[in-house]
PDB file of N, CA, C and O in Angstrom:
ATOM      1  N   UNK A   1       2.801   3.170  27.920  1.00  0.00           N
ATOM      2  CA  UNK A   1       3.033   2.952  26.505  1.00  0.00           C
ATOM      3  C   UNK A   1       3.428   4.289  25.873  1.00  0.00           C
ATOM      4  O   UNK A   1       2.820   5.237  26.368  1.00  0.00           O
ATOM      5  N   UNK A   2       4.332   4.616  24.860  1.00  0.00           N
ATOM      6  CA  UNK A   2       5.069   5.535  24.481  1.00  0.00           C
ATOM      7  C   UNK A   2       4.115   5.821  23.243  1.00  0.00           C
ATOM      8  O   UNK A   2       3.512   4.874  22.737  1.00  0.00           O
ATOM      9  N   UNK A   3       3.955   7.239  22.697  1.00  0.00           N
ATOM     10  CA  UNK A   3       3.137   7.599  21.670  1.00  0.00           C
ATOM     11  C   UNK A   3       3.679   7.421  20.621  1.00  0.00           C
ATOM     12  O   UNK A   3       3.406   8.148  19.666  1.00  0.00           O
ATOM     13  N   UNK A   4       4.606   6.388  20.521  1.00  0.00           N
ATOM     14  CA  UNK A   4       4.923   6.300  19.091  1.00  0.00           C
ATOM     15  C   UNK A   4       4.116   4.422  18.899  1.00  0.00           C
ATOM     16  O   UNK A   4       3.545   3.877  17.955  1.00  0.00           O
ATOM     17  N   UNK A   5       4.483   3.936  20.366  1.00  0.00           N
ATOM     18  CA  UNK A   5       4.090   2.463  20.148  1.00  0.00           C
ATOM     19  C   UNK A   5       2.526   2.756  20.075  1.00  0.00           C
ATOM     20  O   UNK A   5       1.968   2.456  19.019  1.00  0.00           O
ATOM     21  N   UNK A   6       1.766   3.315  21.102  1.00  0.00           N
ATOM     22  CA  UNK A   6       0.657   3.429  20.678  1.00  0.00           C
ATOM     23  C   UNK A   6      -0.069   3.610  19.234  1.00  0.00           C
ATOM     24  O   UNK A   6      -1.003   2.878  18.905  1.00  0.00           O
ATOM     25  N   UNK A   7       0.435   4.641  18.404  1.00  0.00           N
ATOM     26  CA  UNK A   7       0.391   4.965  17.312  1.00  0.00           C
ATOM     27  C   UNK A   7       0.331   3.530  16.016  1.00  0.00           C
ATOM     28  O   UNK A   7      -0.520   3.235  15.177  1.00  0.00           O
ATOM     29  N   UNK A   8       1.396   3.036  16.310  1.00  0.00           N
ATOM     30  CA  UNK A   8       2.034   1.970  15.653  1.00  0.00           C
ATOM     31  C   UNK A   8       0.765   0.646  16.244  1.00  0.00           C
ATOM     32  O   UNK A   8       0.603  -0.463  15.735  1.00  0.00           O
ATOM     33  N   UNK A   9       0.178   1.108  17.187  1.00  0.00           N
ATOM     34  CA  UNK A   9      -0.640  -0.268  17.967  1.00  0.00           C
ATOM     35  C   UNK A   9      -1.899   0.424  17.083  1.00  0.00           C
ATOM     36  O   UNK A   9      -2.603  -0.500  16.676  1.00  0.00           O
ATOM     37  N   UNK A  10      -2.377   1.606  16.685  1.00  0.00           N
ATOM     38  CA  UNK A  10      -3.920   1.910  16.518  1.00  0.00           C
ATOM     39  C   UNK A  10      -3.727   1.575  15.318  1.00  0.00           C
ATOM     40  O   UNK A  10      -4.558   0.689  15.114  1.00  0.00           O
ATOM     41  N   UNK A  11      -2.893   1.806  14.008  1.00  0.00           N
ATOM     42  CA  UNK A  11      -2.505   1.505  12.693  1.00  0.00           C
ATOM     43  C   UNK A  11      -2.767   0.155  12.731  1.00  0.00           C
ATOM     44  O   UNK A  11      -3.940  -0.200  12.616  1.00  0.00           O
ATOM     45  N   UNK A  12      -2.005  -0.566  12.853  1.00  0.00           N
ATOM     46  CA  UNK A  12      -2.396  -1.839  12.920  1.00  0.00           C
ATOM     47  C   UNK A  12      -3.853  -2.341  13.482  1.00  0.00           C
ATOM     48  O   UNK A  12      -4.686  -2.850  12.732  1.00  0.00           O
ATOM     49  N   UNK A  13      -3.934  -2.265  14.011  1.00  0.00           N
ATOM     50  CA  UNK A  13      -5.255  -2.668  14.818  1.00  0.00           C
ATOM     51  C   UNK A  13      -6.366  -1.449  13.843  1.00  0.00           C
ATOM     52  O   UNK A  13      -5.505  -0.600  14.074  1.00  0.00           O
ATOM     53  N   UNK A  14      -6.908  -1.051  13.424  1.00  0.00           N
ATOM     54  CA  UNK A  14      -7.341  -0.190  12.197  1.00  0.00           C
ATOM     55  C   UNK A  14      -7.392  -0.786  10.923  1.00  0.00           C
ATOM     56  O   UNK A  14      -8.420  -1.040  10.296  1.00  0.00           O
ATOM     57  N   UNK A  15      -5.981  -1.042  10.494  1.00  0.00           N
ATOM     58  CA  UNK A  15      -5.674  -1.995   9.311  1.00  0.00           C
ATOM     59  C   UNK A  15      -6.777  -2.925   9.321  1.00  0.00           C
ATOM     60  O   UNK A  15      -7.776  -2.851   8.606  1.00  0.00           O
ATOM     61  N   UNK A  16      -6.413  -4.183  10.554  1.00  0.00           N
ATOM     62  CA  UNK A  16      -6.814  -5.544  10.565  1.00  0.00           C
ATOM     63  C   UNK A  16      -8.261  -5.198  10.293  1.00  0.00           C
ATOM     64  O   UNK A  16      -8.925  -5.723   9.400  1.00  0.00           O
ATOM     65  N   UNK A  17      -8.825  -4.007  11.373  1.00  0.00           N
ATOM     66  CA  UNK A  17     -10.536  -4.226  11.636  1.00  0.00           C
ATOM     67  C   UNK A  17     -11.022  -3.941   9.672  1.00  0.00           C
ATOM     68  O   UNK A  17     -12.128  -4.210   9.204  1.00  0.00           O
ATOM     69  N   UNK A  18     -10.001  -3.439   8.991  1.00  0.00           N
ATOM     70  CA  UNK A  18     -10.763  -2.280   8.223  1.00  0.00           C
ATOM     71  C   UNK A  18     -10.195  -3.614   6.564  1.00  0.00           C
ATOM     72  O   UNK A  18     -10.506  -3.456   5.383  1.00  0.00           O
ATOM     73  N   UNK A  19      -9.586  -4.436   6.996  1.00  0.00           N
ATOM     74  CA  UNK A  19      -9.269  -5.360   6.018  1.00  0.00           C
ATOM     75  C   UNK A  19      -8.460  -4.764   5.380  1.00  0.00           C
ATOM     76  O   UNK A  19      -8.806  -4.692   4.201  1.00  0.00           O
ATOM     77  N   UNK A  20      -7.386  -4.219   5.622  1.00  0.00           N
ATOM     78  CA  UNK A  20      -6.205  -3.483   4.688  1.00  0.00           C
ATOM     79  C   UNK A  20      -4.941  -4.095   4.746  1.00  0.00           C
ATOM     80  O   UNK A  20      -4.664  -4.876   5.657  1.00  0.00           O
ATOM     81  N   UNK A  21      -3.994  -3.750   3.670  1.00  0.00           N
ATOM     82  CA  UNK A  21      -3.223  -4.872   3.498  1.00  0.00           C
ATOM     83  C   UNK A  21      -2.112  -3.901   3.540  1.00  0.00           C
ATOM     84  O   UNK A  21      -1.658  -3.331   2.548  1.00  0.00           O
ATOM     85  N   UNK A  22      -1.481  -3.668   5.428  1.00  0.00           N
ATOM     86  CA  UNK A  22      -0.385  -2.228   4.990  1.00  0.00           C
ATOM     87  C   UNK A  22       1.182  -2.807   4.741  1.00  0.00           C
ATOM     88  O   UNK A  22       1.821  -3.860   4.759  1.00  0.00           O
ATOM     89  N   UNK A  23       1.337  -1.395   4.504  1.00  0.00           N
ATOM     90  CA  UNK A  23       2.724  -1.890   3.837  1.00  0.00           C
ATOM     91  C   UNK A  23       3.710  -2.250   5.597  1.00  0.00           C
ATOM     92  O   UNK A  23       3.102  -2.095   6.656  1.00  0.00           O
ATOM     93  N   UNK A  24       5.044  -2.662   5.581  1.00  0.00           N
ATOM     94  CA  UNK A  24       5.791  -2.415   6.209  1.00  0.00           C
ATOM     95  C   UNK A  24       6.155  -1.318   6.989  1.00  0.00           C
ATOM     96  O   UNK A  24       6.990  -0.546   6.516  1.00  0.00           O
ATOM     97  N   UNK A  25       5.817  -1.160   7.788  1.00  0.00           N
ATOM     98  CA  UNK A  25       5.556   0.588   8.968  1.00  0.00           C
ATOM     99  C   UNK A  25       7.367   1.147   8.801  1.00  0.00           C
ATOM    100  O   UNK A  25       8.233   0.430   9.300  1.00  0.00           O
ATOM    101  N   UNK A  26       7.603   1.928   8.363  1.00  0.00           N
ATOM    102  CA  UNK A  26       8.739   2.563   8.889  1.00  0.00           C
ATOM    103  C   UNK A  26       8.366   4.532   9.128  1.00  0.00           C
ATOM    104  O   UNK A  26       7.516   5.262   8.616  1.00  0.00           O
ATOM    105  N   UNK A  27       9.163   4.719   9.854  1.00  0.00           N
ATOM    106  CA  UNK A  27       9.372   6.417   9.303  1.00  0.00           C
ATOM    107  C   UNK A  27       9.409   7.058   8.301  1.00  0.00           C
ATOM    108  O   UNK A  27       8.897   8.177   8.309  1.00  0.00           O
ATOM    109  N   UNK A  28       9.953   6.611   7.263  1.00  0.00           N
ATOM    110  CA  UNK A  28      10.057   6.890   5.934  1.00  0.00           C
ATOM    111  C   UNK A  28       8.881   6.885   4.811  1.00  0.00           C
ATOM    112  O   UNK A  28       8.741   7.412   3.707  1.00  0.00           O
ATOM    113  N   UNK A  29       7.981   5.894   5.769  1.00  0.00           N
ATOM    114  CA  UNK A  29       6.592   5.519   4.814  1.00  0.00           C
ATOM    115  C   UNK A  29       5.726   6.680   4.267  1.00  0.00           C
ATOM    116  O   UNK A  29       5.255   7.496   5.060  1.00  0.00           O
ATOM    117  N   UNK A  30       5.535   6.765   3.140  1.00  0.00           N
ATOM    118  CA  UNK A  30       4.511   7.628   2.834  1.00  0.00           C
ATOM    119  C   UNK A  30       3.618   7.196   3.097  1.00  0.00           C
ATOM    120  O   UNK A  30       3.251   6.089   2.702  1.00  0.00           O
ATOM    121  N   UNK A  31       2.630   8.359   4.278  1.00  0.00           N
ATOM    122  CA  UNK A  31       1.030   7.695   4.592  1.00  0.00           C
ATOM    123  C   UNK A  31       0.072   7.348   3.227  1.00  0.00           C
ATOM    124  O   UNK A  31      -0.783   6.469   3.328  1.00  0.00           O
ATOM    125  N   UNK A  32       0.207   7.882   2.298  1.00  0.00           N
ATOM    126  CA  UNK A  32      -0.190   7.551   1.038  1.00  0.00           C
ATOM    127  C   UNK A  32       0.159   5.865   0.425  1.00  0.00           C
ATOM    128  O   UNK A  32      -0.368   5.418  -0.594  1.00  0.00           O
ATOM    129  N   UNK A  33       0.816   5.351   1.002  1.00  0.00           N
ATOM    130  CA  UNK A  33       1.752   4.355   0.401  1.00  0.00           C
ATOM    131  C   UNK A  33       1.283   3.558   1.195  1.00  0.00           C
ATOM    132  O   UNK A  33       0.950   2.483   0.697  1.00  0.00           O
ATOM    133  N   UNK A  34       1.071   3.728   2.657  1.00  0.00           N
ATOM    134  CA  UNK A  34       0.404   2.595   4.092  1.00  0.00           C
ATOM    135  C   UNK A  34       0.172   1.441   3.420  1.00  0.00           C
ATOM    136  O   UNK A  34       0.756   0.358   3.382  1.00  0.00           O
ATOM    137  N   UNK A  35      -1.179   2.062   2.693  1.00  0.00           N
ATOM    138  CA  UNK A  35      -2.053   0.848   3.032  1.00  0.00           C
ATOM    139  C   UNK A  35      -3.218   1.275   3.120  1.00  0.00           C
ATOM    140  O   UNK A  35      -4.142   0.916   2.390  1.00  0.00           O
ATOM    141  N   UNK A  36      -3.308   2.308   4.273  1.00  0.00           N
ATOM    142  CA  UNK A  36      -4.640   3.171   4.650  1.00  0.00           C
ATOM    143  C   UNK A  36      -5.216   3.745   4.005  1.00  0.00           C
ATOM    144  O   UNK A  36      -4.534   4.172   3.074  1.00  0.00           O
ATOM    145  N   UNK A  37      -6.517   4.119   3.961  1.00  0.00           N
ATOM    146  CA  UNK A  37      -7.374   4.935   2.979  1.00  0.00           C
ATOM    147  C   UNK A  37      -7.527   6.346   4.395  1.00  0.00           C
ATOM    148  O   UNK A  37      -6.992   6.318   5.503  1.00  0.00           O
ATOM    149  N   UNK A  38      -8.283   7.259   3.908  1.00  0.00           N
ATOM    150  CA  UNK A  38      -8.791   8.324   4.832  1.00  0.00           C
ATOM    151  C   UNK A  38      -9.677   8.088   5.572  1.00  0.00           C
ATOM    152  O   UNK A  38      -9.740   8.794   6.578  1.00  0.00           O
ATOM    153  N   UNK A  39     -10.349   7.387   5.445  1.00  0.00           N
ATOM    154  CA  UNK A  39     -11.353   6.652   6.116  1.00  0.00           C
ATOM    155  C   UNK A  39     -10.646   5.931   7.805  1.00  0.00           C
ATOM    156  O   UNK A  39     -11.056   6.139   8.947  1.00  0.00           O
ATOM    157  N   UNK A  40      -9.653   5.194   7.402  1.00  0.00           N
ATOM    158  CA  UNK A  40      -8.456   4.290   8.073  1.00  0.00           C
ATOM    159  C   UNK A  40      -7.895   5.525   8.947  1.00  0.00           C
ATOM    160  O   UNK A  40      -8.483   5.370  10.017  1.00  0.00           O
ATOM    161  N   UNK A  41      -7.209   6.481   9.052  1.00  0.00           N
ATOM    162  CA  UNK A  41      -6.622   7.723   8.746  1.00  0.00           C
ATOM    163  C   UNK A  41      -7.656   8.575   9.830  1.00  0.00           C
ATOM    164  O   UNK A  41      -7.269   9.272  10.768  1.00  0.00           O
ATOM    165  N   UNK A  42      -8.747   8.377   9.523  1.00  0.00           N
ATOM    166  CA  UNK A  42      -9.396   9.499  10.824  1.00  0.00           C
ATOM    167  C   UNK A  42      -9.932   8.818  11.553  1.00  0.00           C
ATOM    168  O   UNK A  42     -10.377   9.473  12.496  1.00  0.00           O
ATOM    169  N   UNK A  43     -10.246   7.243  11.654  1.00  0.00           N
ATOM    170  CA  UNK A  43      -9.958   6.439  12.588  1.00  0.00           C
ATOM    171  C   UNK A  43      -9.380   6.537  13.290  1.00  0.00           C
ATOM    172  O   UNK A  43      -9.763   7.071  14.331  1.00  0.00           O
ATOM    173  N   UNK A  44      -8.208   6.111  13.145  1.00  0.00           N
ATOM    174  CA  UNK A  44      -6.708   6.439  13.623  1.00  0.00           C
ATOM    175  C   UNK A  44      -6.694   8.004  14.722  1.00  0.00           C
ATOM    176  O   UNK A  44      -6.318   8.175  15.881  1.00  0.00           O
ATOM    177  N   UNK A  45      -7.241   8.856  13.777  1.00  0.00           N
ATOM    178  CA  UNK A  45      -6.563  10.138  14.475  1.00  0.00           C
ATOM    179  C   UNK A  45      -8.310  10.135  15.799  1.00  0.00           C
ATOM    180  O   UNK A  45      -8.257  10.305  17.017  1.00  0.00           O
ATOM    181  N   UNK A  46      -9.168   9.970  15.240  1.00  0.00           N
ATOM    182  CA  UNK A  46     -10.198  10.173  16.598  1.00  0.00           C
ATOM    183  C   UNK A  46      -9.398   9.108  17.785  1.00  0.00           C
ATOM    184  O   UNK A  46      -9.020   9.537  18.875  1.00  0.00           O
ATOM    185  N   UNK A  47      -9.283   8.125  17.487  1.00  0.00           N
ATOM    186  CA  UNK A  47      -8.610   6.916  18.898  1.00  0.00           C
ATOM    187  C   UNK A  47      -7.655   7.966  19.544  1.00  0.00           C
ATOM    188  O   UNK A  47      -7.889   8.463  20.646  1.00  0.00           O
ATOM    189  N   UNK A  48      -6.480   8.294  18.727  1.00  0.00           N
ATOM    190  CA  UNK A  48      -5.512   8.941  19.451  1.00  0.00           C
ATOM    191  C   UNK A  48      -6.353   9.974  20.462  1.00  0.00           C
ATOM    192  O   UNK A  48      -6.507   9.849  21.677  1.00  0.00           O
ATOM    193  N   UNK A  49      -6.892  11.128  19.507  1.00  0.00           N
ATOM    194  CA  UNK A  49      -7.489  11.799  20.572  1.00  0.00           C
ATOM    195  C   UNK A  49      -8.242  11.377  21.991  1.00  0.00           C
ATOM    196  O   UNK A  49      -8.306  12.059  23.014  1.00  0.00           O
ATOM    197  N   UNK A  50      -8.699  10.280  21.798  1.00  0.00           N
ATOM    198  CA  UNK A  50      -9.620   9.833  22.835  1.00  0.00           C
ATOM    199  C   UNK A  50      -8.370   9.054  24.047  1.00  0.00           C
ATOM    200  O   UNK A  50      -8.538   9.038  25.267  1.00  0.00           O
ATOM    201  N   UNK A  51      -7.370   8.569  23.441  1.00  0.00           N
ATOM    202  CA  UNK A  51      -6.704   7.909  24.035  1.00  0.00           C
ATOM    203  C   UNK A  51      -5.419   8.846  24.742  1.00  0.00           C
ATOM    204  O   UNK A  51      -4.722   8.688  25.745  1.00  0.00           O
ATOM    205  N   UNK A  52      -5.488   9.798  23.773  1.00  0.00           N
ATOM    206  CA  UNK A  52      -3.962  10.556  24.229  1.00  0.00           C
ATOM    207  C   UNK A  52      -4.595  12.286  24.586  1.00  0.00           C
ATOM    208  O   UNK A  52      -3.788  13.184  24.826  1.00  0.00           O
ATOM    209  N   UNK A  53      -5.984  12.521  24.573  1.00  0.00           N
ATOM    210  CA  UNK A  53      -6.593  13.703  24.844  1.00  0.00           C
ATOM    211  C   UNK A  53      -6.032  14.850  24.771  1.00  0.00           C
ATOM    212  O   UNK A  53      -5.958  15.772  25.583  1.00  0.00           O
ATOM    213  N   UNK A  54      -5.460  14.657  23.240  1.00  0.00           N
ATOM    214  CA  UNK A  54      -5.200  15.832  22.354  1.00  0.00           C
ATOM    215  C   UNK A  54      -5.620  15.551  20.762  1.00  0.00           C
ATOM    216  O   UNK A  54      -5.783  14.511  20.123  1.00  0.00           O
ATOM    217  N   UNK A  55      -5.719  16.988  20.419  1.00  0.00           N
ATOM    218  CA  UNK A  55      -5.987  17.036  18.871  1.00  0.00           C
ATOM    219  C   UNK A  55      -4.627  17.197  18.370  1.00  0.00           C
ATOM    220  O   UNK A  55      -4.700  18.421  18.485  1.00  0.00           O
ATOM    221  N   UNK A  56      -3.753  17.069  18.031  1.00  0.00           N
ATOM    222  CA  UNK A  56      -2.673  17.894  17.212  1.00  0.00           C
ATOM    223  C   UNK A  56      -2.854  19.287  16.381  1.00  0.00           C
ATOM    224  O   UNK A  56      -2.388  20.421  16.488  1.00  0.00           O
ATOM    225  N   UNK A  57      -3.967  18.487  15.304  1.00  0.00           N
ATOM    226  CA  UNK A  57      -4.604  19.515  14.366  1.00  0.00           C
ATOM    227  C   UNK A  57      -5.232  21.155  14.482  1.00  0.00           C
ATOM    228  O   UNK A  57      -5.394  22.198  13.848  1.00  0.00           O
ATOM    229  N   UNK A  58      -5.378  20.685  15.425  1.00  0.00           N
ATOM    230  CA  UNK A  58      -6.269  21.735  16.003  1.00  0.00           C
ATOM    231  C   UNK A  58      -5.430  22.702  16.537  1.00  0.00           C
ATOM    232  O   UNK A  58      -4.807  22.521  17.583  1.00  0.00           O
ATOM    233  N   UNK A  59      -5.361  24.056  15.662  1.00  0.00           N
ATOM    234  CA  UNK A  59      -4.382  25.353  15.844  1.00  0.00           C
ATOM    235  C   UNK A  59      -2.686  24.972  15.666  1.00  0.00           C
ATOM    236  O   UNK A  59      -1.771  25.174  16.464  1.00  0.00           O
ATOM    237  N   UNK A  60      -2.669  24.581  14.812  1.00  0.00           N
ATOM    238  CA  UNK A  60      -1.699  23.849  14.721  1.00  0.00           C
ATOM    239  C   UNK A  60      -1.014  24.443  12.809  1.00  0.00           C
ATOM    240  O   UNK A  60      -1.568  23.876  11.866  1.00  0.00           O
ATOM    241  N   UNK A  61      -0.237  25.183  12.572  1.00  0.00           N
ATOM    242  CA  UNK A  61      -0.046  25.952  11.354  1.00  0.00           C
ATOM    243  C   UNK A  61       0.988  24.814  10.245  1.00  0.00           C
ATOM    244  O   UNK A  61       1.191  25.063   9.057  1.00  0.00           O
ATOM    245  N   UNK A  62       1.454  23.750  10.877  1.00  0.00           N
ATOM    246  CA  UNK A  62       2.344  22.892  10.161  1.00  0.00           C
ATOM    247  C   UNK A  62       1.088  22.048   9.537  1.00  0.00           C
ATOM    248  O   UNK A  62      -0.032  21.797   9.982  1.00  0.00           O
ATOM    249  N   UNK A  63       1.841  21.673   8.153  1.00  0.00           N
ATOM    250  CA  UNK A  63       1.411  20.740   7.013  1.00  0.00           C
ATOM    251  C   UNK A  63       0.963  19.335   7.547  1.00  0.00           C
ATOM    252  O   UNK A  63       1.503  18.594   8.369  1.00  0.00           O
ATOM    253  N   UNK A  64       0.084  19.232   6.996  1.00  0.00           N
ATOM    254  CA  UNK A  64      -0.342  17.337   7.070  1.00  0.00           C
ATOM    255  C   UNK A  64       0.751  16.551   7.572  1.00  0.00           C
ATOM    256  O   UNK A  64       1.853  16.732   7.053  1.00  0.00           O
ATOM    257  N   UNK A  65       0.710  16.264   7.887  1.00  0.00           N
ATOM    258  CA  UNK A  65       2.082  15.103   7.661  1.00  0.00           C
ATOM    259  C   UNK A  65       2.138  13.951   6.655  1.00  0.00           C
ATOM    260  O   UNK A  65       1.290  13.063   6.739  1.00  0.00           O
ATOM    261  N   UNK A  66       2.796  13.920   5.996  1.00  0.00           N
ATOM    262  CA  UNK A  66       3.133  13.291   4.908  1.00  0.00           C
ATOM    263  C   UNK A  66       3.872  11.905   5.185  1.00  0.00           C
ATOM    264  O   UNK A  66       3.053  11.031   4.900  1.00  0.00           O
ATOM    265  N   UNK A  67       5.043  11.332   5.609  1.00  0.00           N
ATOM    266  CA  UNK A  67       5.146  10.125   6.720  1.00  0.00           C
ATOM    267  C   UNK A  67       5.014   9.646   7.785  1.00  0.00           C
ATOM    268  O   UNK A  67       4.944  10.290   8.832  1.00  0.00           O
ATOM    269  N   UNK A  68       4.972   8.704   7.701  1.00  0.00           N
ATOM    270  CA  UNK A  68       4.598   7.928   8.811  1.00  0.00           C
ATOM    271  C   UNK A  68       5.748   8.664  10.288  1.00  0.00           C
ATOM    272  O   UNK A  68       5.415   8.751  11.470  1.00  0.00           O
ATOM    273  N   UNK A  69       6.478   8.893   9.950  1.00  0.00           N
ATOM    274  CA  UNK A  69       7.464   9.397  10.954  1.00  0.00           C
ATOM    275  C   UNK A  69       6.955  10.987  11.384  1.00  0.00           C
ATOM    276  O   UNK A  69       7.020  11.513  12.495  1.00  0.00           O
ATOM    277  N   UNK A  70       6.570  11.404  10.448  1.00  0.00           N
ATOM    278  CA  UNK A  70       5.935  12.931  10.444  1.00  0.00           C
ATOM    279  C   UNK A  70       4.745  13.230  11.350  1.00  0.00           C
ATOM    280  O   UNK A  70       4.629  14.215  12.079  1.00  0.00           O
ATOM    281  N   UNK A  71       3.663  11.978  11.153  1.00  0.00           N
ATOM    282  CA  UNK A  71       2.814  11.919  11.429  1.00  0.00           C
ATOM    283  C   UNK A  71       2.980  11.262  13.441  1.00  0.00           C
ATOM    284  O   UNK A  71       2.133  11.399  14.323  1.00  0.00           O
ATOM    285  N   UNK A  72       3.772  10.879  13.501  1.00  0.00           N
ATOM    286  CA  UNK A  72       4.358   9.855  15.096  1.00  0.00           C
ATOM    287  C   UNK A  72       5.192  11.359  15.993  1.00  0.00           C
ATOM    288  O   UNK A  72       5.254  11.654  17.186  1.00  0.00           O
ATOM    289  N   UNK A  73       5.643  11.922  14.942  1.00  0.00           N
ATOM    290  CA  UNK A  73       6.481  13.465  15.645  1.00  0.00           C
ATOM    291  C   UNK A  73       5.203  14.755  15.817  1.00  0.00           C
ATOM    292  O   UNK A  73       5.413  15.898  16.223  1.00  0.00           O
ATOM    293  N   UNK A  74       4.421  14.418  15.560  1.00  0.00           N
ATOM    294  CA  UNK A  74       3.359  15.566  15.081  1.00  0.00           C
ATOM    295  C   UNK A  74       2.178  15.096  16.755  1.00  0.00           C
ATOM    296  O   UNK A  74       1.414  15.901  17.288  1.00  0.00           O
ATOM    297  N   UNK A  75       2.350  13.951  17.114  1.00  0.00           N
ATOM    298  CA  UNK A  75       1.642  13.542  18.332  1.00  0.00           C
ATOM    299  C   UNK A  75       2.575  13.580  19.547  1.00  0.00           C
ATOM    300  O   UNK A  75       2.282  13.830  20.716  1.00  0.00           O
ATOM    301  N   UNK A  76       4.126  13.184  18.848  1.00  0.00           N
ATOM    302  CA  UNK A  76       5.519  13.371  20.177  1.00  0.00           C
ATOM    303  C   UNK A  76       4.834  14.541  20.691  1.00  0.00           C
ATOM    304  O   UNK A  76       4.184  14.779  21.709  1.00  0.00           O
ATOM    305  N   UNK A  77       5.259  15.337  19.445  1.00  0.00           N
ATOM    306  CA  UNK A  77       5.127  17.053  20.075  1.00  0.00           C
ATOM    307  C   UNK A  77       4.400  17.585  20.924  1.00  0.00           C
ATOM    308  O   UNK A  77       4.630  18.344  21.866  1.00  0.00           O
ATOM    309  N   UNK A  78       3.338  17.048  20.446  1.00  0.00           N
ATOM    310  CA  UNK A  78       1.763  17.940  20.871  1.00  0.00           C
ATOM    311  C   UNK A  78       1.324  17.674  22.634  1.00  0.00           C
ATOM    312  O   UNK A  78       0.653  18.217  23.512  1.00  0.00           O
ATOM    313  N   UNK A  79       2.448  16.126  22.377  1.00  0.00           N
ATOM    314  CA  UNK A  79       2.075  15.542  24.034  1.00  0.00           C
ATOM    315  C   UNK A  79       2.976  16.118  24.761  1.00  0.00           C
ATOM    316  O   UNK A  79       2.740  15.952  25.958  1.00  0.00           O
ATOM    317  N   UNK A  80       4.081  16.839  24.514  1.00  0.00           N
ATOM    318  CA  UNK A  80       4.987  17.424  25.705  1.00  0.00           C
ATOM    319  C   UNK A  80       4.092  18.388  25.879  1.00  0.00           C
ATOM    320  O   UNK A  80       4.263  19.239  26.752  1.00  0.00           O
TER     321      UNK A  80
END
């Protein structure tokens, strides 16, 4: 499974458990805009870690990521 589908699989599956009503997933999405709360959001980012056994965050000098596309390139990266 490719870290973008994964990504796109924990969001959703997060959403459903967490009763959230997200918007339409694109690249363009502002994570603000999802759907998700922060709560939703570090959900999300502990699974990845556990699943993809990396932090991104961690020593890492670039900004939050701000879309949804930002946020899917910010895990591409970290996994090469």
């Amino acid at each position: 499974m490719s870290v973008r589908a994964l990504i796109i699989e924990q969001i959703t599956k997060v959403g459903q458990q967490q009763d959230k009503r997200l918007a339409p997933l694109s690249d363009a999405l502002p994570l603000m805009d999802s759907g998700l709360d922060s709560l939703c959001i570090a959900i999300i980012v502990a699974r990845l870690d556990d699943a993809l056994d990396l932090d991104p965050f961690s020593g890492n000098d670039a900004p939050f990521p701000v879309t949804l596309g930002d946020f899917i390139r910010l895990y591409e990266h970290a996994a090469v």
